[in-house]
C-alpha positions as CSV (number, residue, x, y, z in Angstrom):
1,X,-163.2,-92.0,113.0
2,X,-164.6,-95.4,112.7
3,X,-166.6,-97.3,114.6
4,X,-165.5,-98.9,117.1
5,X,-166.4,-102.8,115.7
6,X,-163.1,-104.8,116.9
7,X,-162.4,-106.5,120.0
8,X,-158.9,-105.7,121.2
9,X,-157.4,-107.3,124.6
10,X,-154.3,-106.0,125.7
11,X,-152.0,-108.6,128.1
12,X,-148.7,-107.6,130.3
13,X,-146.2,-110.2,131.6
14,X,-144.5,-109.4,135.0
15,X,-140.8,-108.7,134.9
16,X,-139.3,-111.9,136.5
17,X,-135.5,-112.8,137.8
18,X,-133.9,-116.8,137.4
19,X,-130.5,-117.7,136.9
20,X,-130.4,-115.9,133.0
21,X,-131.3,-112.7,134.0
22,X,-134.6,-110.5,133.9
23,X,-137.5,-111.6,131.3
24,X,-141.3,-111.1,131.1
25,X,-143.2,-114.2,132.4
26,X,-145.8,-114.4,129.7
27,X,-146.9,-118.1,130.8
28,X,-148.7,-116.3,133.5
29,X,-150.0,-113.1,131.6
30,X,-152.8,-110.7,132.8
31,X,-155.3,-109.0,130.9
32,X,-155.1,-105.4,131.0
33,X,-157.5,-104.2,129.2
34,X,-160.3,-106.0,127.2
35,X,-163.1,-104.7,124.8
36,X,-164.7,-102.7,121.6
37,X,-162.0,-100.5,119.9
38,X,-161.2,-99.4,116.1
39,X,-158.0,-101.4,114.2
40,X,-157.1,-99.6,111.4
41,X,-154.0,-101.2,109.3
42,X,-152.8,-98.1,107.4
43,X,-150.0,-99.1,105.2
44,X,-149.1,-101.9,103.4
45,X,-146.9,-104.8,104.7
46,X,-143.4,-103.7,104.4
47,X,-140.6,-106.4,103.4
48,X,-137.2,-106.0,104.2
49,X,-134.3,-107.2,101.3
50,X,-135.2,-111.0,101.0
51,X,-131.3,-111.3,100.5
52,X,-131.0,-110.9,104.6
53,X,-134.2,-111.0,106.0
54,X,-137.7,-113.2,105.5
55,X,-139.8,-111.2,107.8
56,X,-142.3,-108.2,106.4
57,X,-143.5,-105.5,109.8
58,X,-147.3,-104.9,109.4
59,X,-148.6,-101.4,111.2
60,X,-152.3,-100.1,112.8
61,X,-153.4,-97.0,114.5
62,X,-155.6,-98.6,117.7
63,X,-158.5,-96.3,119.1
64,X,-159.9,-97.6,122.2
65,X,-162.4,-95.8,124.9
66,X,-161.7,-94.5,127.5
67,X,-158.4,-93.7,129.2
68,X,-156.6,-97.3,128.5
69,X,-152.9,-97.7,130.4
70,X,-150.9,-99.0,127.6
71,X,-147.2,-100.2,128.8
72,X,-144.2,-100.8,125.9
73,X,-143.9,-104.4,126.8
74,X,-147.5,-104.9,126.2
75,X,-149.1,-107.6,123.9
76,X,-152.0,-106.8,122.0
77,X,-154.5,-109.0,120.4
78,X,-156.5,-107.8,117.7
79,X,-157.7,-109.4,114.3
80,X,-156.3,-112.6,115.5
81,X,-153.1,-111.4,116.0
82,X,-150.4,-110.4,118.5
83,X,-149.0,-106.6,118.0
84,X,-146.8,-105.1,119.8
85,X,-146.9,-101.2,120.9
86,X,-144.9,-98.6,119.1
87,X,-144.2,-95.5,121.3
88,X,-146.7,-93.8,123.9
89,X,-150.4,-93.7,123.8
90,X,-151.8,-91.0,122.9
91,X,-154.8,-89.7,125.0
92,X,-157.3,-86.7,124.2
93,X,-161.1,-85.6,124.9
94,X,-163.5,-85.1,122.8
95,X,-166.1,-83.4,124.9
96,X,-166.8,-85.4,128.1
97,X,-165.5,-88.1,126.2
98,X,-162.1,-89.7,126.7
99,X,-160.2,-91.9,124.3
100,X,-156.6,-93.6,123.5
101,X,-154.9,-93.8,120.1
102,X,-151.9,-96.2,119.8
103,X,-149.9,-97.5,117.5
104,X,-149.2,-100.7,116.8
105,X,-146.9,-103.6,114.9
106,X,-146.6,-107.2,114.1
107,X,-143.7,-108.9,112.6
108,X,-144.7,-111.6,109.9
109,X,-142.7,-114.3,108.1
């Protein structure tokens, strides 16, 4: 496990309604969570066939303390970047101890 040594925030965006339909208001964006966690990138940017697309989808493996609520629309900042949650947080004990494992991705040019 490593140590936790990055700080990770985690914002949501309330679900608004105007004229185009539903969208998440992230001009007015809360922090959810905030504080010490473990990024760990574990595989290599992946690039999809120049030929149609010019973007390449980075993936981590958050660990944060405690029991962190973690929502699919959620934005994540770590390493200076915004990621985006992939599929439900995982949560287990170790002990009295209690912490969540998520995984993550960001979509780069």
């Amino acid at each position: 496990m490593a140590l936790f040594n990055d700080h990770i925030t985690i914002y949501r965006a309330q679900l608004v309604t105007d004229d185009y339909g539903k969208h998440r208001d992230w001009d007015n964006q809360t922090t959810v969570w905030s504080g010490m966690g473990a990024g760990v990138p574990y595989r290599r940017a992946w690039k999809a066939d120049e030929a149609r697309r010019e973007t390449a989808l980075n993936r981590a493996t958050l660990y944060l303390p405690g029991d962190v609520d973690v929502d699919s629309a959620d934005r994540i900042q770590f390493q200076g970047n915004t990621w985006h949650p992939e599929g439900e947080a995982w949560k287990w004990r170790l002990g009295s101890r209690q912490y969540t494992m998520l995984d993550v991705r960001m979509v780069t040019k």
